[in-house]
C-alpha positions as CSV (number, residue, x, y, z in Angstrom):
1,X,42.9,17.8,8.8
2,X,40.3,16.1,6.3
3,X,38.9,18.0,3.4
4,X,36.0,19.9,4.0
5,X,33.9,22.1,1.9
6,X,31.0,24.4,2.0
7,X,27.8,24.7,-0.3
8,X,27.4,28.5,-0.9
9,X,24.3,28.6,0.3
10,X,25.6,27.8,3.4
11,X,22.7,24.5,3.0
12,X,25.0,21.9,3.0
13,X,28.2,21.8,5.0
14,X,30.0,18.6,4.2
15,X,32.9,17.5,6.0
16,X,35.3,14.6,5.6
17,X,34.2,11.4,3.9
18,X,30.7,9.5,4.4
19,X,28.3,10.5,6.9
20,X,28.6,7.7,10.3
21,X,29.2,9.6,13.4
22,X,28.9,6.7,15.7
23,X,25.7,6.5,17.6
24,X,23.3,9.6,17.3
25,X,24.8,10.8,14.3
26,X,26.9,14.4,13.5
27,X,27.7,15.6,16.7
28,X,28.9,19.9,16.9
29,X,29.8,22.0,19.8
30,X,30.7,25.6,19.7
31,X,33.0,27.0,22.5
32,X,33.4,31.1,23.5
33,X,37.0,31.5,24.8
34,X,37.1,34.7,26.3
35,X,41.3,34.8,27.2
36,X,40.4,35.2,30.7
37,X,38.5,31.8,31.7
38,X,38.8,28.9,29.8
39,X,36.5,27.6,27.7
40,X,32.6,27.8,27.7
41,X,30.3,25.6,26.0
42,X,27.7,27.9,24.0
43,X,25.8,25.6,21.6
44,X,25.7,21.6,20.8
45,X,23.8,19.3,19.2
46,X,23.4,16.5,16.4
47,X,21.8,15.4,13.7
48,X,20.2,18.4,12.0
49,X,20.7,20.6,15.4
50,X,24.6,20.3,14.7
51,X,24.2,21.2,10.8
52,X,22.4,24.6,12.3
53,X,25.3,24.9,14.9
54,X,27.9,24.8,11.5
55,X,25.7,26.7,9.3
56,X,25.5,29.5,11.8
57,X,28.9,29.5,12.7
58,X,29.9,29.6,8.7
59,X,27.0,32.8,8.1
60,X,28.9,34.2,11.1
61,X,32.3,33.7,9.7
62,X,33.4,32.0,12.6
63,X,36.1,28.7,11.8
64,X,35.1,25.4,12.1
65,X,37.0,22.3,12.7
66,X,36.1,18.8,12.1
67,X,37.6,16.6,15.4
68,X,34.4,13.6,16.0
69,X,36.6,12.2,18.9
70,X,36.6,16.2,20.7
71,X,33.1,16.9,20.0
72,X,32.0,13.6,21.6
73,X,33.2,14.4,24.6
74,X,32.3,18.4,24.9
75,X,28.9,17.3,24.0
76,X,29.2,15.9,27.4
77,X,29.1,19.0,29.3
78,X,26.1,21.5,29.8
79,X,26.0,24.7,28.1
80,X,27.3,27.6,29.6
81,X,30.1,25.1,31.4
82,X,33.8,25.7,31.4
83,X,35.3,22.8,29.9
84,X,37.4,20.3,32.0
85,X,41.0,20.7,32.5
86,X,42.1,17.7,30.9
87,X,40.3,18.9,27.8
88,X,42.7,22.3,27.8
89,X,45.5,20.4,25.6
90,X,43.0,19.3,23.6
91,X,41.0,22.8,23.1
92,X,44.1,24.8,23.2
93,X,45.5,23.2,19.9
94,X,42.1,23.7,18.4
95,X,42.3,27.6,19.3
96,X,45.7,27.5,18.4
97,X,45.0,26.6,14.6
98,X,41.8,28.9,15.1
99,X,44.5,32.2,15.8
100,X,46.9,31.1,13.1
101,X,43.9,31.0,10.4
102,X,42.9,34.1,11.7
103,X,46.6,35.6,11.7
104,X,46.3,36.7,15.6
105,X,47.7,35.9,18.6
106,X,45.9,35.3,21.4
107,X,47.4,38.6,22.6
108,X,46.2,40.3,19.8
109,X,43.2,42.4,20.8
């Protein structure tokens, strides 16, 4: 996982090293998992609409995860769409790492 850190001010998210995310720039997506259904995209955007996605899910306290390859392809799909079941490897090691930063399970209510 590549360094990341946060400005306090929640301003200026930077993640990784230099700033070239192939064409169109940072890409983010934000997923609601609900243990029931799999996946949903909520939110996505680039440019300065994915620095609002980060910066909203930091002020929210919710983990983000730096994977340009992933975010690529879930920017793909429309919001409020389950995502694909070839992505569910993919995702599920994402939520995995999500639960163990957390120290839950996905059992854990």
């Amino acid at each position: 996982m590549p360094n990341q850190t946060y400005d306090e001010s929640l301003s200026s998210p930077v993640f990784g090293e230099g700033g070239q995310y192939g064409d169109g720039g940072k890409k983010a997506v934000a997923l609601l998992y609900d243990k029931i259904n799999a996946p949903v995209v909520k939110a996505k955007g680039k440019g300065e609409l994915a620095w609002d996605i980060i910066r909203t899910a930091q002020k929210h306290g919710v983990h983000v995860a730096e994977d340009p390859v992933l975010a690529e392809t879930l920017s793909y799909l429309q919001l409020e769409e389950e995502i694909p079941e070839q992505l569910y490897q993919s995702v599920a090691v994402l939520l995995s790492w999500v639960y163990w930063l957390s120290d839950q399970t996905p059992w854990d209510d």
